[in-house]
C-alpha positions as CSV (number, residue, x, y, z in Angstrom):
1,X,-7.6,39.9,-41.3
2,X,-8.0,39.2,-37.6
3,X,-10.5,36.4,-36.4
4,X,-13.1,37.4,-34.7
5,X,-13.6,37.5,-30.7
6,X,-16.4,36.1,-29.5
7,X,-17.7,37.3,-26.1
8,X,-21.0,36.5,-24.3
9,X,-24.4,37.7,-25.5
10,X,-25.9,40.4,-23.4
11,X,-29.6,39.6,-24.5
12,X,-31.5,38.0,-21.8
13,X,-31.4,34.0,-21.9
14,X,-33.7,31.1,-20.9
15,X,-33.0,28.7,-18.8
16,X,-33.0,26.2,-21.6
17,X,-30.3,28.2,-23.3
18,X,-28.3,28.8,-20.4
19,X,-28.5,24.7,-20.0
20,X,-27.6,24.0,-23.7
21,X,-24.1,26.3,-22.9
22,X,-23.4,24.7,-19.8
23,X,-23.7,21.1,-21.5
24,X,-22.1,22.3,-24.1
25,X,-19.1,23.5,-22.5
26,X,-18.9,20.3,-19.7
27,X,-19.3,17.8,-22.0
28,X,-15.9,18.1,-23.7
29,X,-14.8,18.8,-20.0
30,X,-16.3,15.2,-18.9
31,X,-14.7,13.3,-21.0
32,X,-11.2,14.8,-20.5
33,X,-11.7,14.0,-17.0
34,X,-12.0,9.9,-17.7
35,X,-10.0,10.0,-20.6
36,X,-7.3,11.2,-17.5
37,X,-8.9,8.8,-14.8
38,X,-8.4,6.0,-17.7
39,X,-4.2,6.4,-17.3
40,X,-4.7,6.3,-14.0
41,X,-6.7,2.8,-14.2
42,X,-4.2,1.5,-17.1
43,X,-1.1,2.2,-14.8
44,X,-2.6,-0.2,-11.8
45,X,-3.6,-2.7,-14.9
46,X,0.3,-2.8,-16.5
47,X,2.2,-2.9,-13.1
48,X,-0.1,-5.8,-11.6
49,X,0.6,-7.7,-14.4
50,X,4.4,-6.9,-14.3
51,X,4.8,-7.5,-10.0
52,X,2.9,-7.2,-6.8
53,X,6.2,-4.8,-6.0
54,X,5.8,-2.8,-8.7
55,X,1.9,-2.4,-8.3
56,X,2.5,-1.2,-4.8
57,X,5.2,1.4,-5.8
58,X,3.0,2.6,-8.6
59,X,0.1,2.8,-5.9
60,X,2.0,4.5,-3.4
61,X,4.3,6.4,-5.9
62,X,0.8,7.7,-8.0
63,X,-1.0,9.2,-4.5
64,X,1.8,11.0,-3.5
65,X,2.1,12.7,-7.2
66,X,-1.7,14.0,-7.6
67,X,-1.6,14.8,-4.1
68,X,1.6,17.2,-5.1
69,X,-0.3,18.1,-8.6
70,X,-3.7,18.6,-7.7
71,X,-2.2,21.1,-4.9
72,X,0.1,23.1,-7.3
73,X,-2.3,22.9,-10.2
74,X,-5.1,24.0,-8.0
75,X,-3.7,27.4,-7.7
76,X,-2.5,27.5,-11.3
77,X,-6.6,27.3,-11.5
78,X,-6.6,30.5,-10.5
79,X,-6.0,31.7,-14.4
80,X,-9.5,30.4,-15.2
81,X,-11.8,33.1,-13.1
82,X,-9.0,35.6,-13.9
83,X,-8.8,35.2,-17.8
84,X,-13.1,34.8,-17.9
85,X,-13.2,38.0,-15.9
86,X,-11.5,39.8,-18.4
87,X,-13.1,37.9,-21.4
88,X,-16.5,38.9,-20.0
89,X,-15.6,42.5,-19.8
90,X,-13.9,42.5,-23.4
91,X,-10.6,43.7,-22.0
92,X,-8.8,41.9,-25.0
93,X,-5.5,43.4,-24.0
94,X,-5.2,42.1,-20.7
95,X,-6.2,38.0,-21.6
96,X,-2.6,37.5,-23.6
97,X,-0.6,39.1,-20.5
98,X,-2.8,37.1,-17.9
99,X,-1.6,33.8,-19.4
100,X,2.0,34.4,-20.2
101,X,2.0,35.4,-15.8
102,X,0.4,32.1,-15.5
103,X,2.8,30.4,-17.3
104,X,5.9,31.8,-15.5
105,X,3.9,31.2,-12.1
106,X,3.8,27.6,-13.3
107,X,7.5,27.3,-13.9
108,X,7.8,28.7,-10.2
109,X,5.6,26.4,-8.4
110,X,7.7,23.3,-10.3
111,X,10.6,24.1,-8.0
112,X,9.3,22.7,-5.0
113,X,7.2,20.4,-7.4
114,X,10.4,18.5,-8.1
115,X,12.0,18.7,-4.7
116,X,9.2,17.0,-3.1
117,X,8.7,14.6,-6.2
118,X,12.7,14.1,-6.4
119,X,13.4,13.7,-2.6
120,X,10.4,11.6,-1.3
121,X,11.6,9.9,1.7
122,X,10.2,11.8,4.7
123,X,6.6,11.0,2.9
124,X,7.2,7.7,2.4
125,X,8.4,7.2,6.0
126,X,5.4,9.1,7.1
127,X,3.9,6.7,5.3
128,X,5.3,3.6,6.7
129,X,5.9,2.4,2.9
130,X,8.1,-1.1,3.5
131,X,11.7,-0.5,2.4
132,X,11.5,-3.1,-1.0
133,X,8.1,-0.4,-2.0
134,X,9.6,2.6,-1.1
135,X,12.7,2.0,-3.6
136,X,10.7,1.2,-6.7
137,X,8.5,4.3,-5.5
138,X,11.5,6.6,-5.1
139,X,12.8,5.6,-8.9
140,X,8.6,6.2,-10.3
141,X,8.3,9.7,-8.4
142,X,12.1,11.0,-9.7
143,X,10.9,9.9,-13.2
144,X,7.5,11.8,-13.1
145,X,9.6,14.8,-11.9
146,X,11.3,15.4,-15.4
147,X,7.2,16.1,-16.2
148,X,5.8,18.0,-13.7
149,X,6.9,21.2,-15.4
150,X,5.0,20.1,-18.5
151,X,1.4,19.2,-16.4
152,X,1.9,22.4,-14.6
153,X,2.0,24.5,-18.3
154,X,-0.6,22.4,-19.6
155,X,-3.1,22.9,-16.5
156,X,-2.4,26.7,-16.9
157,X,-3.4,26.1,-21.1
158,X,-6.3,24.2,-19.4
159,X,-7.6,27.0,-17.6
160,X,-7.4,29.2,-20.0
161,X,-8.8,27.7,-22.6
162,X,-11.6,26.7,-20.3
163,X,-11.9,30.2,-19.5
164,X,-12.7,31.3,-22.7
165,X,-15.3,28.8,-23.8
166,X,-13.2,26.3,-25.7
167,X,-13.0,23.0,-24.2
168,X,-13.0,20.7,-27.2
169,X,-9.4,21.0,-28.0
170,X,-8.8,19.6,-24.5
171,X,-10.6,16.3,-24.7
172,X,-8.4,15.8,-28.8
173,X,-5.6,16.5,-26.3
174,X,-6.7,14.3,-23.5
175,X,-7.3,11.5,-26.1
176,X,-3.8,11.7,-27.7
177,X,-1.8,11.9,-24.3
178,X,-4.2,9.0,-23.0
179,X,-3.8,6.8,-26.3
180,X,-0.3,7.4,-26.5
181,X,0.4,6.9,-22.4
182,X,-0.8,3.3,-22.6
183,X,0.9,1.6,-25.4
184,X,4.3,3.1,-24.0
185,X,3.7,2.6,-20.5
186,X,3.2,-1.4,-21.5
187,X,6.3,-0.9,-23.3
188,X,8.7,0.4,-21.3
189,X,7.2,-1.8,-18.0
190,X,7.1,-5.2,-19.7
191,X,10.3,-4.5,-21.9
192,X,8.0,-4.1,-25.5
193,X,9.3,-3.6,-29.0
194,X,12.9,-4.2,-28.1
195,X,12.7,-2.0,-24.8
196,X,14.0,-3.9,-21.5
197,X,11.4,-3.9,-18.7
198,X,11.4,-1.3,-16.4
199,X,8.6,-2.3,-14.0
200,X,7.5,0.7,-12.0
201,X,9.9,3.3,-13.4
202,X,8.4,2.6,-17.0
203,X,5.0,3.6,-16.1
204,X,6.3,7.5,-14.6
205,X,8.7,7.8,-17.6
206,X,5.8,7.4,-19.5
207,X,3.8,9.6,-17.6
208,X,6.5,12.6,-18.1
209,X,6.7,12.1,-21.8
210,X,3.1,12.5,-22.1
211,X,2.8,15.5,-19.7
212,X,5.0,17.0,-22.2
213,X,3.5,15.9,-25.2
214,X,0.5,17.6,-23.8
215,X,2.0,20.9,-23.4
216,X,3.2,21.0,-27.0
217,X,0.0,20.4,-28.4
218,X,-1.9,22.5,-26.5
219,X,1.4,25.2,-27.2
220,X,0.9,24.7,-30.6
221,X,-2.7,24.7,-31.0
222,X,-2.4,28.2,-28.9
223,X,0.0,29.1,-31.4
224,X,-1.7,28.4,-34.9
225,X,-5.5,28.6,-33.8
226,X,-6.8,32.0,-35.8
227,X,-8.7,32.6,-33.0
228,X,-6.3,33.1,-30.8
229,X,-4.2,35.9,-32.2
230,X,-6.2,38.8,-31.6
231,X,-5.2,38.1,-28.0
232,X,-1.4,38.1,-29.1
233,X,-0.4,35.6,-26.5
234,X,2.9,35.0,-27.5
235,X,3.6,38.5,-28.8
236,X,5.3,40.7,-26.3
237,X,6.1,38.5,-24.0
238,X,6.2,39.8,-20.7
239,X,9.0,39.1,-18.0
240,X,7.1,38.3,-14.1
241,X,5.1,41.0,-12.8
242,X,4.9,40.9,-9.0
243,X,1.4,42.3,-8.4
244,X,0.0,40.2,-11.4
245,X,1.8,36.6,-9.6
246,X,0.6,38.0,-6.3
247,X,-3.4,38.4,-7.4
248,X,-3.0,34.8,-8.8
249,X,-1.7,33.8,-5.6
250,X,-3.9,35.2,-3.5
251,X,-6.9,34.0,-5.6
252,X,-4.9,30.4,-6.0
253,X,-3.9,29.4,-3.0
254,X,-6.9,28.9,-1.5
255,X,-8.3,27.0,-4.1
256,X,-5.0,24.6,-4.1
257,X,-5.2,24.6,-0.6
258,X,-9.4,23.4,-1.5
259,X,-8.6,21.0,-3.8
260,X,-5.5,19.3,-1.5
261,X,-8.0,19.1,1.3
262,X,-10.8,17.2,0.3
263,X,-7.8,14.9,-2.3
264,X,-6.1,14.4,1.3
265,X,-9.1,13.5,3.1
266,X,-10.1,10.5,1.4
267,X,-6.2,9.5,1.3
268,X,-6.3,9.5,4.7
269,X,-9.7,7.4,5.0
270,X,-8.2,4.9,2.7
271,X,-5.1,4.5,4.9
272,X,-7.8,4.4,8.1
273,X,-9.3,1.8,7.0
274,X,-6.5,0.0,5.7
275,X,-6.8,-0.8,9.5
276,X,-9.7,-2.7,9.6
277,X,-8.9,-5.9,7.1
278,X,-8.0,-6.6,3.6
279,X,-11.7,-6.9,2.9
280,X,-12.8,-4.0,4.5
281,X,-10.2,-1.4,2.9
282,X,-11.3,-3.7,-0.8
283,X,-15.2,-3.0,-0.2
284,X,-14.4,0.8,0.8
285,X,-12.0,1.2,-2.7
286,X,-14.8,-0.3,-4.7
287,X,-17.4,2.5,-3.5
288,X,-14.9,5.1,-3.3
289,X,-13.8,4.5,-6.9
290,X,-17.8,4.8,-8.1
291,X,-17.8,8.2,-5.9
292,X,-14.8,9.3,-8.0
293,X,-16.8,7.9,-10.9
294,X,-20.0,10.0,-10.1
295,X,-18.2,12.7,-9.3
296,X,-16.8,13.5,-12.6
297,X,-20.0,14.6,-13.4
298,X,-20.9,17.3,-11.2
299,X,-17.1,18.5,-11.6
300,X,-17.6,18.7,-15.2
301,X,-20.6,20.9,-15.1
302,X,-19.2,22.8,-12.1
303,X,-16.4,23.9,-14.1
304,X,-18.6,25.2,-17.0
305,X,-20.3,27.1,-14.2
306,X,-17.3,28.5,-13.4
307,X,-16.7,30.2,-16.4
308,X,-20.1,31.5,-17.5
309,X,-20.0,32.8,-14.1
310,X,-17.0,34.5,-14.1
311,X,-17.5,35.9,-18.0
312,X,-20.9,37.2,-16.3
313,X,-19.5,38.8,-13.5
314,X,-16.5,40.5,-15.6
315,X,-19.2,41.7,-17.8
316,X,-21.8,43.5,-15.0
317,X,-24.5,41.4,-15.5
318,X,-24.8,39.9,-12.3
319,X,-28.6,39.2,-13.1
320,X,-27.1,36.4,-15.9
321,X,-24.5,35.3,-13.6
322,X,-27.1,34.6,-10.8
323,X,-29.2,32.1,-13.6
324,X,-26.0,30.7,-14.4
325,X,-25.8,29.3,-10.8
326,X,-29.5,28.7,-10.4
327,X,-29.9,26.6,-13.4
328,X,-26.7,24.8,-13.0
329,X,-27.4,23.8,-9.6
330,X,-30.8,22.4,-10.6
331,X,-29.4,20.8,-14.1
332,X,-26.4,19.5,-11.3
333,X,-28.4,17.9,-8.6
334,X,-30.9,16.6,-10.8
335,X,-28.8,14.3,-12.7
336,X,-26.9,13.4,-9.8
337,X,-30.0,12.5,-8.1
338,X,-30.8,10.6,-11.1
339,X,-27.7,8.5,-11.3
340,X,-28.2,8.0,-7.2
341,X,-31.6,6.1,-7.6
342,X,-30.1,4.2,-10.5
343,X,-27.1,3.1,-8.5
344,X,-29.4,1.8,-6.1
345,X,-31.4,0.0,-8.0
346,X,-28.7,-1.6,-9.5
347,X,-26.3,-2.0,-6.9
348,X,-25.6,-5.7,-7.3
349,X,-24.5,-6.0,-10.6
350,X,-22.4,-2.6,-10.3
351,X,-20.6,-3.8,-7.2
352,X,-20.0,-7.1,-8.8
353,X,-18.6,-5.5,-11.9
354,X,-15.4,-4.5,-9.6
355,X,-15.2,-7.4,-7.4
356,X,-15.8,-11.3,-7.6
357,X,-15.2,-11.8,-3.8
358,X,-18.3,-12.5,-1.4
359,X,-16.8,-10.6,1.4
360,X,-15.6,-7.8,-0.6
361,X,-18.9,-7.1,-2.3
362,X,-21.1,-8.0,1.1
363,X,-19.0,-4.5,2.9
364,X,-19.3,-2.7,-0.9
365,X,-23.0,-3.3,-0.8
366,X,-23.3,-1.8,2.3
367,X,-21.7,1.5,2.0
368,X,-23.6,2.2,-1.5
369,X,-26.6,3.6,0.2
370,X,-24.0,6.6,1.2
371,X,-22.5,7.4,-1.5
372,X,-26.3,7.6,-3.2
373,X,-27.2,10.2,-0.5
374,X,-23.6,11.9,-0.1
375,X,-23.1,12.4,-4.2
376,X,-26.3,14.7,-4.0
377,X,-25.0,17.1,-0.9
378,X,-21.9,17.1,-2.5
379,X,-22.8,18.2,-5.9
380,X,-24.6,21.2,-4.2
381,X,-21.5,21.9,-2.8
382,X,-19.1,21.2,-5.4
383,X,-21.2,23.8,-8.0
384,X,-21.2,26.4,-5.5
385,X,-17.7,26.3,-4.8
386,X,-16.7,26.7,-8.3
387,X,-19.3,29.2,-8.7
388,X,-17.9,31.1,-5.9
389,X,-14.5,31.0,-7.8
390,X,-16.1,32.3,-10.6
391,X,-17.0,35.5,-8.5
392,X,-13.1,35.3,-7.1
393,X,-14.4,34.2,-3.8
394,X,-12.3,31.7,-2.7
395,X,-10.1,32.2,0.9
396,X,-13.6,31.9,3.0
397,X,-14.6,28.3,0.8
398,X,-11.2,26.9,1.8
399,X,-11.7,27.6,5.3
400,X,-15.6,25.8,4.7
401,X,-13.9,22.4,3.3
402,X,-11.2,22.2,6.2
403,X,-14.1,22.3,8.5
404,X,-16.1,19.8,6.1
405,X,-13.5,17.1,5.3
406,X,-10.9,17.5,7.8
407,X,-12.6,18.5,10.9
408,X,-15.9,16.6,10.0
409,X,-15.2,13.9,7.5
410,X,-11.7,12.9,8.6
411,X,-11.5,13.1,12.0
412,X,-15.6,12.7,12.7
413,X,-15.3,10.1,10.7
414,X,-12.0,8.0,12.5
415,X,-14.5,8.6,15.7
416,X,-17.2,7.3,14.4
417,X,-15.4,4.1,13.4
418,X,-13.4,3.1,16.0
419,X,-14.9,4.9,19.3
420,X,-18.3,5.1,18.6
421,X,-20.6,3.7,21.3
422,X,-20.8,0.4,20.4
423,X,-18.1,0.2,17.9
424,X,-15.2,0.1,20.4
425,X,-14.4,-3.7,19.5
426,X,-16.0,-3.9,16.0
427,X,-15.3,-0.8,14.3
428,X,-16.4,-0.4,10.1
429,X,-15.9,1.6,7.5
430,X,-19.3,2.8,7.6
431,X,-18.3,5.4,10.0
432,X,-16.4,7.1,7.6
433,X,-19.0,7.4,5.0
434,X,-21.3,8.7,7.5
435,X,-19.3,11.2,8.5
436,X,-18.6,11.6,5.2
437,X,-21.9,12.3,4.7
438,X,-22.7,14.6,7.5
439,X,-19.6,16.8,6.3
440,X,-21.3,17.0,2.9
441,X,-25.0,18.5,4.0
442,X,-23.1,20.4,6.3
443,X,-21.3,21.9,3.4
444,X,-23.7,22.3,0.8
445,X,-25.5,24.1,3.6
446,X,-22.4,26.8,4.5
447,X,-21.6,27.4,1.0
448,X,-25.0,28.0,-0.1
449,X,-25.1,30.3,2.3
450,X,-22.0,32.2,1.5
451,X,-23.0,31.9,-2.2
452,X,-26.5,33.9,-1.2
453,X,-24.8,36.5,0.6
454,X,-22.0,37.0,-2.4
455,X,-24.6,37.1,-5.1
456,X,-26.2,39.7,-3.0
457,X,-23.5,42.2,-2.9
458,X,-24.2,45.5,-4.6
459,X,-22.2,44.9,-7.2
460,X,-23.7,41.8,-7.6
461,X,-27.3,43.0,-8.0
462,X,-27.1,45.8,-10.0
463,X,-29.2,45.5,-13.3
């Protein structure tokens, strides 16, 4: 006998309720997300304890990778909204069809994946990357191009399984790839268990055999899940359909586009004020890293939002869909406010926990006031950007955050910096993070504004 399929309620729910599913659904979500920030953190540990070189290839080498992922897997993200559409409107028949096109879309967006990840140079001489990095980079980004296929499948199982509610079997996942990834990275960069040391190279050969790793287990938990079969997602496999790759486009772009411009941004500020001094560019990682931190959070719950949203909205009941955002954004911005006041409070002992030098710490301490104030602006606008995706809104957002972090944060931010009145011969980082921060109330402003107005379409308010 076929398992059942589950499918929202359609009773009314309180706000407590609607809270219990959102935690319930981010928390798996959260700790996918540091379990994945945690390889990131291991790869920095190995290589600086292998070579400065290799630290600074795998540094260089691991920007220019998520910059290339986070832009290809941000339109794979457009399977999520798609697949919860149809979930919420209990059109079983089209959620099977909807991930095999994802997957094939994935294999197509690889191809340039690996041409950019197998033929670096012209980035790395945009980059100015010294000639003794830029080798050791070259050989880490060629072996994390054997894996990008891999990430690109599993971020398409990602969104789909967050789409239907199940979010559990990605943080197992998460914690095999991430327990796995560290061992062998040590391995093959420091010549382990018979191995010969690699330096860089080992640490994205490790990080392709992981990526596929991934993808088989979440393959295989697709395929033997009960669940799962009375969508029949491997049954009938489908060849490409233009007009189904083209809606995901359409819908993805954008939200790649999204996701590369605020990743970008903050590349771009790092590089900025690489210009001001070794412990200027130290004190802006150290808060910079406790944003990503913080971050994680709101992103988590954003997600969750997402897809309650979207099952809402595929189902008509747009009055549902409209608490999920209101309750979200409260449960969102409360916590974050929360975490903001404790930050503050204990800003010493936090900012010493990343760095021993005086000078490093004194510019840290500085720009933690910031990040208190910008987390909050940008966890409004973080929840209604994803909830915005979850109505399928998504070109007029990506137009909002180019404004925000490029127009505003970026380039506002350079100005403020280094040709600010006053700042002409001693520019600081601060000017970034207060750009940074007027980009963010400006965008929690705009896209609670166009999240108003989409909420109150017609069919939006129907009841």
């Amino acid at each position: 006998m076929s398992a059942p399929i589950l499918f929202p309620l359609s009773a009314p729910e309180s706000s407590f309720t609607i809270a219990g599913r959102l935690f319930h659904h981010a928390w798996p979500v959260l700790v996918a997300q540091l379990l994945s920030m945690s390889m990131l953190i291991a790869d920095t540990v190995i290589t600086g304890r292998y070579g400065t070189l290799d630290l600074a290839a795998v540094a260089v080498g691991s920007g220019v990778y998520i910059s290339i992922v986070m832009l290809l897997v941000g339109v794979l993200q457009a399977v999520a909204p798609t697949v919860a559409h149809h979930f919420g409107a209990r059109r079983v028949d089209a959620i099977g069809p909807a991930l095999q096109q994802g997957f094939w879309l994935a294999l197509m967006l690889a191809l340039p994946g690996i041409a950019l990840l197998a033929f670096p140079g012209f980035l790395l001489e945009l980059s100015s990357v010294p000639a003794d990095v830029a080798g050791k980079t070259r050989d880490y980004l060629l072996a994390t191009a054997f894996g990008l296929p891999a990430v690109l499948l599993y971020r398409t199982f990602y969104a789909f399984n967050n789409a239907l509610g199940r979010p559990r079997a990605l943080m197992m996942i998460s914690f095999i790839v991430t327990s796995t990834h560290i061992p062998l990275a040590w391995a093959l960069v420091h010549g382990a268990f018979g191995l010969p040391p690699l330096g860089a190279i080992g640490c994205g050969i490790s990080t392709a055999i992981v990526n596929w790793i991934a993808f088989a287990c979440g393959a295989g938990y697709l395929a033997h899940n009960r669940d799962y079969r009375p969508y029949r997602l491997f049954a009938n496999w489908q060849p490409p359909r233009r007009r189904d790759l083209l809606a995901l486009l359409k819908l993805g772009i954008p939200m790649g586009l999204s996701t590369f411009i605020e990743v970008s941004s903050f590349t771009l500020i790092a590089l900025f004020a690489a210009r001001l001094g070794a412990e200027a560019v130290a004190g802006h990682r150290v808060v910079a890293n406790l944003a990503a931190l913080i971050y994680m959070l709101p992103l988590a719950i954003s997600i969750a939002i997402l897809v309650l949203v979207g099952q809402a909205a595929g189902a008509r009941e747009p009055a549902r869909a409209r608490a999920t955002v209101r309750v979200g954004m409260g449960l969102t911005v409360g916590l974050v406010a929360l975490i903001g006041v404790l930050l503050w409070v204990g800003r010493e002992p936090v900012v010493a926990l990343f760095s021993a030098d005086p000078a490093v710490r004194a510019v840290a301490l500085g720009l933690v006031f910031y990040i208190c104030i910008y987390q909050i602006f940008d966890a409004v606008q973080t929840v209604a950007a994803h909830a915005l995706r979850g109505y399928k809104v998504t070109f007029m957002p990506m137009l909002l955050h180019a404004l925000c972090f490029w127009g505003i944060a970026l380039a506002g931010g350079y100005w403020l910096a280094f040709h600010a009145p006053g700042r002409e011969q001693s520019p600081t980082v601060a000017g970034f993070w207060e750009a940074s921060v007027v980009a963010t109330i400006l965008a929690s402003v705009l896209f609670g504004w166009l999240l108003r107005v989409v909420m109150r379409r017609p069919q939006n308010v129907q009841t």
